[in-house]
N, CA, C and O atoms as a Tripos MOL2 file, in Angstrom:
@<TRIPOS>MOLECULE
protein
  256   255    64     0     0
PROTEIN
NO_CHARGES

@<TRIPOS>ATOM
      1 N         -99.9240  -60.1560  -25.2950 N.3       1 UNK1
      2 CA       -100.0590  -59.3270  -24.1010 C.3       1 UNK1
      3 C        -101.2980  -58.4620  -24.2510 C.2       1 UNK1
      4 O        -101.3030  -57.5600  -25.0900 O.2       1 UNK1
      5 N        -102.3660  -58.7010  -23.4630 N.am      2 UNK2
      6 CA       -103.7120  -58.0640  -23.2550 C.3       2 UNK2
      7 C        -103.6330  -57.1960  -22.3260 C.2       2 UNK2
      8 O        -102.6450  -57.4170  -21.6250 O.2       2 UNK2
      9 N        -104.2500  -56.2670  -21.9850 N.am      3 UNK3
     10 CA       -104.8300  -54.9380  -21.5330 C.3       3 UNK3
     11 C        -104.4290  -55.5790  -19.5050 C.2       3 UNK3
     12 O        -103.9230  -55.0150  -18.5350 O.2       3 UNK3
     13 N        -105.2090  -57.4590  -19.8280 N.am      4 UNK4
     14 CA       -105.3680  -57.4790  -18.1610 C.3       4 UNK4
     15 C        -104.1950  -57.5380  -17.3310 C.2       4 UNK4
     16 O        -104.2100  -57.6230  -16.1030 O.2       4 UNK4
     17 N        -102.6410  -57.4610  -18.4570 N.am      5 UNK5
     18 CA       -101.2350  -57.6110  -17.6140 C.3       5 UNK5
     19 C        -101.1080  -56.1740  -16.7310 C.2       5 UNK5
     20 O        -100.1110  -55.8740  -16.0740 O.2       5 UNK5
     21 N        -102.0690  -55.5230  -16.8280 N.am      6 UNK6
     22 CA       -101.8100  -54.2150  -16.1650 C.3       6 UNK6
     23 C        -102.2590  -54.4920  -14.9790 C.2       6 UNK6
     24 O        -101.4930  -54.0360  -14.1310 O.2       6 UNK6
     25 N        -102.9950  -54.9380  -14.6120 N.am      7 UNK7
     26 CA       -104.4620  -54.7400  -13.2340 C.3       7 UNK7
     27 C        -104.9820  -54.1440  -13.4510 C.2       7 UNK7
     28 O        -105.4850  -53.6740  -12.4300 O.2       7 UNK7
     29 N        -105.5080  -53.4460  -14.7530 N.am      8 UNK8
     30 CA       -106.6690  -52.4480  -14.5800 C.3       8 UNK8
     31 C        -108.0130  -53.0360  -13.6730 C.2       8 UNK8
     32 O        -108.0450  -54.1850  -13.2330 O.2       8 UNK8
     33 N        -108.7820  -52.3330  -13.5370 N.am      9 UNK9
     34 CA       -110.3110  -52.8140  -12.7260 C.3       9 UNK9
     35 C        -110.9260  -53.2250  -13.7440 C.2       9 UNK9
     36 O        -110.9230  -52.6710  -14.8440 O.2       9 UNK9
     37 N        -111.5590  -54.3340  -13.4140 N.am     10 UNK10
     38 CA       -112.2620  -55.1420  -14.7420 C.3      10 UNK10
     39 C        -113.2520  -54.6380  -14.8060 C.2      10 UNK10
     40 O        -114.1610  -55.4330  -15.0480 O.2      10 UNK10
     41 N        -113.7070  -53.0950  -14.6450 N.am     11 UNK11
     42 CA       -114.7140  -52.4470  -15.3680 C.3      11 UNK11
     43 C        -114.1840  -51.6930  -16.3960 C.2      11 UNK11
     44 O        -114.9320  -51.2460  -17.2650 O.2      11 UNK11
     45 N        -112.9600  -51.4870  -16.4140 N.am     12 UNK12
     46 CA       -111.7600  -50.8120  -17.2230 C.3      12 UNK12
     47 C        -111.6830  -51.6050  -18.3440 C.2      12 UNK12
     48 O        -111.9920  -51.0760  -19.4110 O.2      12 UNK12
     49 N        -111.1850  -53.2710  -18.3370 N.am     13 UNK13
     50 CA       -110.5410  -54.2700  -19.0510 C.3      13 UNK13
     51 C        -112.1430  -54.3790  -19.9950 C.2      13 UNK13
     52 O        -112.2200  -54.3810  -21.2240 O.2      13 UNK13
     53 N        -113.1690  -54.4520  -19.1430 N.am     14 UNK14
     54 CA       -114.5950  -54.4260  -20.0610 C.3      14 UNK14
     55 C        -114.6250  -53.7000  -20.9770 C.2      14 UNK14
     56 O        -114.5100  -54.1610  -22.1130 O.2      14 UNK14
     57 N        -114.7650  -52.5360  -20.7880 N.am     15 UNK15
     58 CA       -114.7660  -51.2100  -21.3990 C.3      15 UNK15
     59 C        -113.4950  -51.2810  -22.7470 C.2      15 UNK15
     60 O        -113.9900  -51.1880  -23.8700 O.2      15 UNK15
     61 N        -112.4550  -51.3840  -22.7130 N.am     16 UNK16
     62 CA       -111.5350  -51.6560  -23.3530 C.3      16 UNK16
     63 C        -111.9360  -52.9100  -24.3250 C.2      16 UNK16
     64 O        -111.5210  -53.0750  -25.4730 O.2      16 UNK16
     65 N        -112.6340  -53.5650  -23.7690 N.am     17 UNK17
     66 CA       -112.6910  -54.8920  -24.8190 C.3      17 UNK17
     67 C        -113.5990  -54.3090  -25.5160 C.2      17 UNK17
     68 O        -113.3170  -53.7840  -26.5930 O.2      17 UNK17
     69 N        -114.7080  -54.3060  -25.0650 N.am     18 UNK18
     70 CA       -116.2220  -53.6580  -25.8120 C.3      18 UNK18
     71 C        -115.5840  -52.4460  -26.5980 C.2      18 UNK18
     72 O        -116.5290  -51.9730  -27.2290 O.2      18 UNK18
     73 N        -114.6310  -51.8270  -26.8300 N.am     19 UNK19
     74 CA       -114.0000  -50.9950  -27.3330 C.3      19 UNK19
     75 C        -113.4970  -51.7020  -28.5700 C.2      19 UNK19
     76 O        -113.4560  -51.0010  -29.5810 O.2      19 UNK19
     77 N        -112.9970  -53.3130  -28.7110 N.am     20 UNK20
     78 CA       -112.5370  -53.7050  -29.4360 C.3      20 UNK20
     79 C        -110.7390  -53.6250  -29.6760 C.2      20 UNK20
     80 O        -109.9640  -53.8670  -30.6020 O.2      20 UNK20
     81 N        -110.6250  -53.0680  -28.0550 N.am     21 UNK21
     82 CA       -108.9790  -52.7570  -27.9460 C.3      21 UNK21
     83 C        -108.7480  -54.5260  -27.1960 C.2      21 UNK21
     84 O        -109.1590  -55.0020  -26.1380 O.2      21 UNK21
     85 N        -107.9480  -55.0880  -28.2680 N.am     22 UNK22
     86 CA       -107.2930  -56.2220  -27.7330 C.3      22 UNK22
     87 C        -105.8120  -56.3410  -27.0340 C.2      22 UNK22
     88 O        -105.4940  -57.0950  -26.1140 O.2      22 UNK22
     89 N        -104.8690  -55.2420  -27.8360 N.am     23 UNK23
     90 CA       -103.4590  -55.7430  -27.4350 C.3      23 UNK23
     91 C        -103.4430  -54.0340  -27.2490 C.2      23 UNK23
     92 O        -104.0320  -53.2300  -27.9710 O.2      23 UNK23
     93 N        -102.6930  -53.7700  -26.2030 N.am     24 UNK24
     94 CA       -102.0070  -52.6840  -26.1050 C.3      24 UNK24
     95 C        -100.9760  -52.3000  -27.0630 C.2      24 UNK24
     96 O        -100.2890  -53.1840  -27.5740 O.2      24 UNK24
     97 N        -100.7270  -50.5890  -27.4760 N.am     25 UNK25
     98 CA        -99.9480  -49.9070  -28.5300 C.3      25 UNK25
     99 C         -98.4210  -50.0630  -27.7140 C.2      25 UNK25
    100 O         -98.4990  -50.2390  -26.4980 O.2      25 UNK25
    101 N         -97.5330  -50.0280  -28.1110 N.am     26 UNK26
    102 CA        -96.3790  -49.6490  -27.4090 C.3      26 UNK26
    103 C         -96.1330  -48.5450  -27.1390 C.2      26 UNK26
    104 O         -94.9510  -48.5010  -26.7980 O.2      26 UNK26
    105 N         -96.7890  -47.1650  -27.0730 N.am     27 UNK27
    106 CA        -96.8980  -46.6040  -25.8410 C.3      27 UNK27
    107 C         -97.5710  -47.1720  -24.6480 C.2      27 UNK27
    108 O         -97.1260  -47.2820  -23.5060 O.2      27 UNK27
    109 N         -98.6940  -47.5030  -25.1110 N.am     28 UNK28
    110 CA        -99.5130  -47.8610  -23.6280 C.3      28 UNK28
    111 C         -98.8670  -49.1700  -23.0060 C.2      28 UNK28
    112 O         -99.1840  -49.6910  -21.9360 O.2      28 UNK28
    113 N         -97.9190  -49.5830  -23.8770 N.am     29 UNK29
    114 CA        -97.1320  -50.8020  -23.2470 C.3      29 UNK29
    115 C         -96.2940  -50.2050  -21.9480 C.2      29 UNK29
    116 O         -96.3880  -50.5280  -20.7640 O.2      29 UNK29
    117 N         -95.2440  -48.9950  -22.7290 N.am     30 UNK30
    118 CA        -94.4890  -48.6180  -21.5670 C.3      30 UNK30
    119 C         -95.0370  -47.4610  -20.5160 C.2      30 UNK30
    120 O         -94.5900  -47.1810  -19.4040 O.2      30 UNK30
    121 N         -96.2060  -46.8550  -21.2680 N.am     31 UNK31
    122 CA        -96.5310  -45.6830  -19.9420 C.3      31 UNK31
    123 C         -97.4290  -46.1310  -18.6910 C.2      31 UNK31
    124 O         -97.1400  -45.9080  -17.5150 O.2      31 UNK31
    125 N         -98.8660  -46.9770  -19.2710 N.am     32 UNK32
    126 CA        -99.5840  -47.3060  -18.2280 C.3      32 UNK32
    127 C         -98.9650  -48.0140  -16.4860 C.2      32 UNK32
    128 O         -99.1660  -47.6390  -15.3310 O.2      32 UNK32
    129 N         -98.1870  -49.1390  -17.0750 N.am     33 UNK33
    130 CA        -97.0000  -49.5290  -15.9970 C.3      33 UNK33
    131 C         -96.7970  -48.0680  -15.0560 C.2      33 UNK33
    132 O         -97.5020  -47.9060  -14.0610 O.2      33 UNK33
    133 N         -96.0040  -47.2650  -15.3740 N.am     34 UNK34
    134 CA        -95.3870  -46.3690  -15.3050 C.3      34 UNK34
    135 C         -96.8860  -45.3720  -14.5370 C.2      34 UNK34
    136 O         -96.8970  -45.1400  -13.3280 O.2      34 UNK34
    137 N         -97.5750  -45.0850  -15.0980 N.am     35 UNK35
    138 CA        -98.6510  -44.6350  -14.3540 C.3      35 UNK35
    139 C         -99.3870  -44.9360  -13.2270 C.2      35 UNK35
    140 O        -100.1170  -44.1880  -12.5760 O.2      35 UNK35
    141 N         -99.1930  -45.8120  -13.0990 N.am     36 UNK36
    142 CA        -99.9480  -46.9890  -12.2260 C.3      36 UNK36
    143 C         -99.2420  -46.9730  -11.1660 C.2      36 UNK36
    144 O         -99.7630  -47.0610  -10.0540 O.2      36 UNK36
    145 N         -97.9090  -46.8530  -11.3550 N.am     37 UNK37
    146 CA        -96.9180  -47.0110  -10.0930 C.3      37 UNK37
    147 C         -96.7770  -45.6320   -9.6690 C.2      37 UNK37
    148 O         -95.9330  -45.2940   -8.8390 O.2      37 UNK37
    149 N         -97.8030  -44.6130  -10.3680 N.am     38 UNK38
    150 CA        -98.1340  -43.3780   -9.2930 C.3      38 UNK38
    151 C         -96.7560  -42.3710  -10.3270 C.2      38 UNK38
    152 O         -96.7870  -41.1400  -10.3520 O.2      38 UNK38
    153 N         -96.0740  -42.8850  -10.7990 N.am     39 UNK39
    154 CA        -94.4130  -41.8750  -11.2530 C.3      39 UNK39
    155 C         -95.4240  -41.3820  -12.2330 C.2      39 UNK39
    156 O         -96.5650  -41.8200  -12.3810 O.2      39 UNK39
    157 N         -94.5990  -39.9990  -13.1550 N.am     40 UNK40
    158 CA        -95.0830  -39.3180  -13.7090 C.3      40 UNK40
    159 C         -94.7120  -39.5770  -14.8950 C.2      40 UNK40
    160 O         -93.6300  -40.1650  -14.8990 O.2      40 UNK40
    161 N         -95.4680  -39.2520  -16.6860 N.am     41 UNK41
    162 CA        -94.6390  -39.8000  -17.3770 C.3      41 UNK41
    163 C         -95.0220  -38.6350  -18.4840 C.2      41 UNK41
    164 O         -95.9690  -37.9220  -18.8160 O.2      41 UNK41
    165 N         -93.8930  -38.8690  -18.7710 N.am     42 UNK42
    166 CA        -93.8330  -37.9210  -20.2800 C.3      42 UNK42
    167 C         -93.6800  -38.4220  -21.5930 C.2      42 UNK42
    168 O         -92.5990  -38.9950  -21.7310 O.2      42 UNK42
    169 N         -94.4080  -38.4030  -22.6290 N.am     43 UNK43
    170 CA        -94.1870  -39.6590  -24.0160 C.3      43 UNK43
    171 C         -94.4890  -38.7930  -24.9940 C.2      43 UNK43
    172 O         -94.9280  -37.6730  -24.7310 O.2      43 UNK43
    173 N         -94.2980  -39.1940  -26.1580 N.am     44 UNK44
    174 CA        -93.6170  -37.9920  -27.3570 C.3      44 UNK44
    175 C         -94.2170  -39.6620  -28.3140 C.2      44 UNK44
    176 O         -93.5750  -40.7050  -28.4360 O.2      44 UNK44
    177 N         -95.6540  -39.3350  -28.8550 N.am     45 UNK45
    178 CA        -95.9050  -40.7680  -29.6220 C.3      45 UNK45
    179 C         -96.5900  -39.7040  -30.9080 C.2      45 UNK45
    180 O         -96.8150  -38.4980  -30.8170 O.2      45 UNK45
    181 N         -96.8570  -40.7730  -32.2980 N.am     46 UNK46
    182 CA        -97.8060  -40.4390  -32.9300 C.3      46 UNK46
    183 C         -99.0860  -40.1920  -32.7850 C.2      46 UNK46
    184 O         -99.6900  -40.9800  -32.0560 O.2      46 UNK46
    185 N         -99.8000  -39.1640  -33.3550 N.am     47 UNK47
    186 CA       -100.9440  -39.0120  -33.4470 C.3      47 UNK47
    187 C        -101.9870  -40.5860  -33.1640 C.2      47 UNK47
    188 O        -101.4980  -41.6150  -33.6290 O.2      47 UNK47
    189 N        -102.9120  -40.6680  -32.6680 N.am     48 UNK48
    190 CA       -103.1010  -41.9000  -32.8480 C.3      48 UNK48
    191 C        -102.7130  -43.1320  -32.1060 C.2      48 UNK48
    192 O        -103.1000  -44.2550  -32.4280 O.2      48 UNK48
    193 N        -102.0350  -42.9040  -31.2300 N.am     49 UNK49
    194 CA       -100.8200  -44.2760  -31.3210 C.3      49 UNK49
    195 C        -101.5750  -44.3450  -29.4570 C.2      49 UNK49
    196 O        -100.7840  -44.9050  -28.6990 O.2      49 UNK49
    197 N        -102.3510  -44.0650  -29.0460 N.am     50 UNK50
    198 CA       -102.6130  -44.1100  -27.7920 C.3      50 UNK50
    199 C        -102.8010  -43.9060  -26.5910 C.2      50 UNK50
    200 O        -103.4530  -44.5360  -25.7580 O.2      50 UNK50
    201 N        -101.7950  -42.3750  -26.4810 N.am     51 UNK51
    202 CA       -101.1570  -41.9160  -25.4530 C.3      51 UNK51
    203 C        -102.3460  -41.3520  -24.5830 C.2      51 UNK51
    204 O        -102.4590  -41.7040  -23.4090 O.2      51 UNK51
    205 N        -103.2690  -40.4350  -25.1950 N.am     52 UNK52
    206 CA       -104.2560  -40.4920  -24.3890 C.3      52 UNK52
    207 C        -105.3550  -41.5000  -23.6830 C.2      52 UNK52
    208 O        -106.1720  -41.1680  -22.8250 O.2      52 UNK52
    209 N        -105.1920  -42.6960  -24.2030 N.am     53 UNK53
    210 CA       -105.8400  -44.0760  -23.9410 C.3      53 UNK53
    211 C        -104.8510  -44.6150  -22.1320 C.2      53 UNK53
    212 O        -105.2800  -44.9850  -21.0390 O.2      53 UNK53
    213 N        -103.5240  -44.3890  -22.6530 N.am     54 UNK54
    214 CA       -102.7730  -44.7910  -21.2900 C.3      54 UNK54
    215 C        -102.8330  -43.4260  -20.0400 C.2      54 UNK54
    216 O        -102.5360  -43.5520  -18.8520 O.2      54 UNK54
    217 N        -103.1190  -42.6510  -20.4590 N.am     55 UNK55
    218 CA       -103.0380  -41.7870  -19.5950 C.3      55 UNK55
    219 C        -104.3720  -41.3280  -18.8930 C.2      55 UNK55
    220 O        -104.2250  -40.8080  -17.7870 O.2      55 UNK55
    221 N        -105.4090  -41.4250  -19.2910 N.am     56 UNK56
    222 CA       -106.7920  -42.0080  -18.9000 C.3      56 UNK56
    223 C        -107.5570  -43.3600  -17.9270 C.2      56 UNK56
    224 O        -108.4070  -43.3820  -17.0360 O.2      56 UNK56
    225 N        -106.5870  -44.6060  -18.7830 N.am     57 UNK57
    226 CA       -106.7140  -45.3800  -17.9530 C.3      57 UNK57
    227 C        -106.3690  -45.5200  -16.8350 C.2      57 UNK57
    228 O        -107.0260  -46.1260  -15.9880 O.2      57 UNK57
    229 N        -105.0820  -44.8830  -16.6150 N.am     58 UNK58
    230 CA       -104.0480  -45.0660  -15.7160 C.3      58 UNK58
    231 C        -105.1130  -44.0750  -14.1100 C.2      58 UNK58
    232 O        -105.3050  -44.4450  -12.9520 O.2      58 UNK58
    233 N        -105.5870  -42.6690  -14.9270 N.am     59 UNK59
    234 CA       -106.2390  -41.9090  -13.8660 C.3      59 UNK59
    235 C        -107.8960  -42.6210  -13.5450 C.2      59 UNK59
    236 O        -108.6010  -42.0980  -12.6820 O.2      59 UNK59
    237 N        -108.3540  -43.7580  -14.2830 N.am     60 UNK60
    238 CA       -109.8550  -44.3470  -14.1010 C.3      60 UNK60
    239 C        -109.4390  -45.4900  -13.1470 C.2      60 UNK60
    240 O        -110.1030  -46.0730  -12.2900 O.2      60 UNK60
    241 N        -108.1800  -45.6460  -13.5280 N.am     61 UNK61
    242 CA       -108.0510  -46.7070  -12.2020 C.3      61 UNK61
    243 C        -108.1560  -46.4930  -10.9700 C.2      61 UNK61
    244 O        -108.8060  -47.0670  -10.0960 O.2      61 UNK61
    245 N        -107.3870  -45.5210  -10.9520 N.am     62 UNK62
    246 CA       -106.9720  -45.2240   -9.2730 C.3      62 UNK62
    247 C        -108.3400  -44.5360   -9.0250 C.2      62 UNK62
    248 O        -108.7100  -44.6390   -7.8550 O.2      62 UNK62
    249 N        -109.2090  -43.8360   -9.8750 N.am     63 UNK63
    250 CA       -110.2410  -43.3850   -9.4500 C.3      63 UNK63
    251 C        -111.3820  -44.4880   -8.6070 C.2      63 UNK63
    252 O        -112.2050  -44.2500   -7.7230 O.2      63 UNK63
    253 N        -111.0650  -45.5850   -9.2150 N.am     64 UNK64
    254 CA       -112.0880  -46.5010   -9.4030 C.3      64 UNK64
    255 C        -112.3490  -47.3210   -7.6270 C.2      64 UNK64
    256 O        -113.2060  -48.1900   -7.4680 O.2      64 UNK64
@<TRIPOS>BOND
     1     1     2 1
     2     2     3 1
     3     3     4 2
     4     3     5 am
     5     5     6 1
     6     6     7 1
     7     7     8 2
     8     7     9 am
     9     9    10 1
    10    10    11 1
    11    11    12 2
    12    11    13 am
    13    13    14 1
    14    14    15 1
    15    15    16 2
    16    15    17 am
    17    17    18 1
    18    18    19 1
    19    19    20 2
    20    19    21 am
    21    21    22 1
    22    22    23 1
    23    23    24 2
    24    23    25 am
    25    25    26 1
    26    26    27 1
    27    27    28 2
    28    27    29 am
    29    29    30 1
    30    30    31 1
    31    31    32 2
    32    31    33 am
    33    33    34 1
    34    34    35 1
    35    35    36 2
    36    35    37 am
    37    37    38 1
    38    38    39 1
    39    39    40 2
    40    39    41 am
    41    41    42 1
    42    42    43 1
    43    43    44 2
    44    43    45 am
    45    45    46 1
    46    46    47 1
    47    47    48 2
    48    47    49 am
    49    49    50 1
    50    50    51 1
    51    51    52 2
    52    51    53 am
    53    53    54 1
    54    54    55 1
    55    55    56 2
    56    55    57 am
    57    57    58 1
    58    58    59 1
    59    59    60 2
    60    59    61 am
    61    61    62 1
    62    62    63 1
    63    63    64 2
    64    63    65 am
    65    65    66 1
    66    66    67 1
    67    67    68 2
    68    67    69 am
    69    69    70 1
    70    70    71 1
    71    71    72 2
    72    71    73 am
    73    73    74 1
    74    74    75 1
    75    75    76 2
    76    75    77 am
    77    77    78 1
    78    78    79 1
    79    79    80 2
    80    79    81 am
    81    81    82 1
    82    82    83 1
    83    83    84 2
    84    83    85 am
    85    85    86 1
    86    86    87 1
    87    87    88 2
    88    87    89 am
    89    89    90 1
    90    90    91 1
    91    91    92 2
    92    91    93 am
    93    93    94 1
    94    94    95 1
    95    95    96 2
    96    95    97 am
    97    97    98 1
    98    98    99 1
    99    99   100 2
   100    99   101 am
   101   101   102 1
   102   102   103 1
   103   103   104 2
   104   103   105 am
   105   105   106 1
   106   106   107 1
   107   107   108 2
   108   107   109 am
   109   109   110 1
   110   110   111 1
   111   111   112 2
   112   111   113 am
   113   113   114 1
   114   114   115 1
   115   115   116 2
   116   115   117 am
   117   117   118 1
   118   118   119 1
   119   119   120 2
   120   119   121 am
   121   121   122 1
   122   122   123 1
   123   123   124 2
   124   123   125 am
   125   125   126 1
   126   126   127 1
   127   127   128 2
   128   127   129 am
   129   129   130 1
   130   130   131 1
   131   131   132 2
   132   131   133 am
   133   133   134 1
   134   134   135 1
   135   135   136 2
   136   135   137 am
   137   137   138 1
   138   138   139 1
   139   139   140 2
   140   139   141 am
   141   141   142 1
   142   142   143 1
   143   143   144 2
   144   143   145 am
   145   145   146 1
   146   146   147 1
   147   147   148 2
   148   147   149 am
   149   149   150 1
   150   150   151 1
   151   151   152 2
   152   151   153 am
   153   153   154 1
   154   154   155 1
   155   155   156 2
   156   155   157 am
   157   157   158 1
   158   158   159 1
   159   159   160 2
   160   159   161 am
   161   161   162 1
   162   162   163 1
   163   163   164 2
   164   163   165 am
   165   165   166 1
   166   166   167 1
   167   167   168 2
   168   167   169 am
   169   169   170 1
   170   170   171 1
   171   171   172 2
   172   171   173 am
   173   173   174 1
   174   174   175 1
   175   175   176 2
   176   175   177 am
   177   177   178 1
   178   178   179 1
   179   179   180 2
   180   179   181 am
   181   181   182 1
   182   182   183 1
   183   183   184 2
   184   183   185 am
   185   185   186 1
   186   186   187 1
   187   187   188 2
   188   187   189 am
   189   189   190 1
   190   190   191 1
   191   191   192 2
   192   191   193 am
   193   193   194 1
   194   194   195 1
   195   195   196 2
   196   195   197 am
   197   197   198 1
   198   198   199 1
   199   199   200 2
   200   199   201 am
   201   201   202 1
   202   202   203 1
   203   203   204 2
   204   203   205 am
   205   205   206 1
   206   206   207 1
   207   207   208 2
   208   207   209 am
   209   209   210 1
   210   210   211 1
   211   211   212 2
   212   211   213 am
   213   213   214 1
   214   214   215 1
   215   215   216 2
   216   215   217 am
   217   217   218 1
   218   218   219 1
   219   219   220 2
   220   219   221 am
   221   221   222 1
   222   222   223 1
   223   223   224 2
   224   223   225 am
   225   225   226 1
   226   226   227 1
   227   227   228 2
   228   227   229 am
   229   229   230 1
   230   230   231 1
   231   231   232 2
   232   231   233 am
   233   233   234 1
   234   234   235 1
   235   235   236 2
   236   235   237 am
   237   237   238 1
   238   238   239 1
   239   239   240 2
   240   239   241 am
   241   241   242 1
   242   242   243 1
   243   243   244 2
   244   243   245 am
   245   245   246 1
   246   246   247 1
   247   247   248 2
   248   247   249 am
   249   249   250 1
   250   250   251 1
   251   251   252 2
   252   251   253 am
   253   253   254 1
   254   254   255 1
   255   255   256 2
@<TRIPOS>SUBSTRUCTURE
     1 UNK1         2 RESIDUE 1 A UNK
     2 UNK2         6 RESIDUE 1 A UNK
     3 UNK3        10 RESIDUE 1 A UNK
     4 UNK4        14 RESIDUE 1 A UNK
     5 UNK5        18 RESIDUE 1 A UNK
     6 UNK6        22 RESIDUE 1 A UNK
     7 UNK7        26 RESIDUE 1 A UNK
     8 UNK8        30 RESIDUE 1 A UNK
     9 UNK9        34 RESIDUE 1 A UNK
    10 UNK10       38 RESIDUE 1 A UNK
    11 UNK11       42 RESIDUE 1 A UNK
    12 UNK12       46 RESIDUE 1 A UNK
    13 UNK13       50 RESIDUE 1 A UNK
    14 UNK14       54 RESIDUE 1 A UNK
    15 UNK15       58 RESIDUE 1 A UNK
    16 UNK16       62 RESIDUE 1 A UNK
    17 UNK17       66 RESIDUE 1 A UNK
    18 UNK18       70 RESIDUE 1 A UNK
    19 UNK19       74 RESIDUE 1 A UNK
    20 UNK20       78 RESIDUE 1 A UNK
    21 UNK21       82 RESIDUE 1 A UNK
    22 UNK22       86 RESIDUE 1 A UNK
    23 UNK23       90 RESIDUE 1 A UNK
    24 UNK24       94 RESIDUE 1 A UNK
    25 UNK25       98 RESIDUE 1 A UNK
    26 UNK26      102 RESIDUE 1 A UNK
    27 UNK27      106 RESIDUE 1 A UNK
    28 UNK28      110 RESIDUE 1 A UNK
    29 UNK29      114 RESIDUE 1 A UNK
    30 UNK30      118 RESIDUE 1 A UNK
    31 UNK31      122 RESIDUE 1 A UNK
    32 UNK32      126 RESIDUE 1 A UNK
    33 UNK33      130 RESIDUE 1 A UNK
    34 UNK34      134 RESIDUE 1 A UNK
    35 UNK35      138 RESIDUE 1 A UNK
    36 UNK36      142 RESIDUE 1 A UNK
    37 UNK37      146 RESIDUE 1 A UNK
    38 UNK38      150 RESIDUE 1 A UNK
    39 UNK39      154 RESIDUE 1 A UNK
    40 UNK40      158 RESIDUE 1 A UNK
    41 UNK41      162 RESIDUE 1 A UNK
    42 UNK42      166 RESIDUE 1 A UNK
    43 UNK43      170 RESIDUE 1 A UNK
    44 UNK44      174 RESIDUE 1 A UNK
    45 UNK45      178 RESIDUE 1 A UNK
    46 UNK46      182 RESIDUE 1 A UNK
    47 UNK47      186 RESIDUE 1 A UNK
    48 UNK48      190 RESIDUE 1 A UNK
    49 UNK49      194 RESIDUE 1 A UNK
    50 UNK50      198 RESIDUE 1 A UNK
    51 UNK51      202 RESIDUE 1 A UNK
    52 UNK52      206 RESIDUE 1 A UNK
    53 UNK53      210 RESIDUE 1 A UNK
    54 UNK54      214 RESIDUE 1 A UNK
    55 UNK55      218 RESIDUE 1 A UNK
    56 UNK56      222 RESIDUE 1 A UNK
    57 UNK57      226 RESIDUE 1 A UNK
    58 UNK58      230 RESIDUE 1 A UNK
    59 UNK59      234 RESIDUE 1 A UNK
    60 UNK60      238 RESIDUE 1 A UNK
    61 UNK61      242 RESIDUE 1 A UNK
    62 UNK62      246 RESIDUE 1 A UNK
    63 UNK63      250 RESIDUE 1 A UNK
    64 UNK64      254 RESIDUE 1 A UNK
């Protein structure tokens, strides 16, 4: 499961690759979904583990 099961905008999915991010963390598994569909989300992850990656993407999308 790659980054593009989301719909991000494939200036997003670029960016992410050229990043060298291949598979989404399991946060960004369950929040981005969740972001995307506009609901609000609250996640309690490790340091590290992504959370600001899903919660970024989620607001570059809709920006986009």
């Amino acid at each position: 499961m790659g980054f593009q099961v989301f719909g991000l905008h494939d200036s997003l999915l670029r960016a992410v690759k050229e990043l060298g991010f291949l598979q989404p963390t399991p946060i960004q598994k369950e929040a981005i979904p969740e972001g995307l569909s506009g609901r609000d989300v609250i996640a309690c992850a490790s340091t590290g583990s992504g959370k600001t990656a899903a919660f970024l993407l989620t607001i570059l999308h809709r920006l986009s």
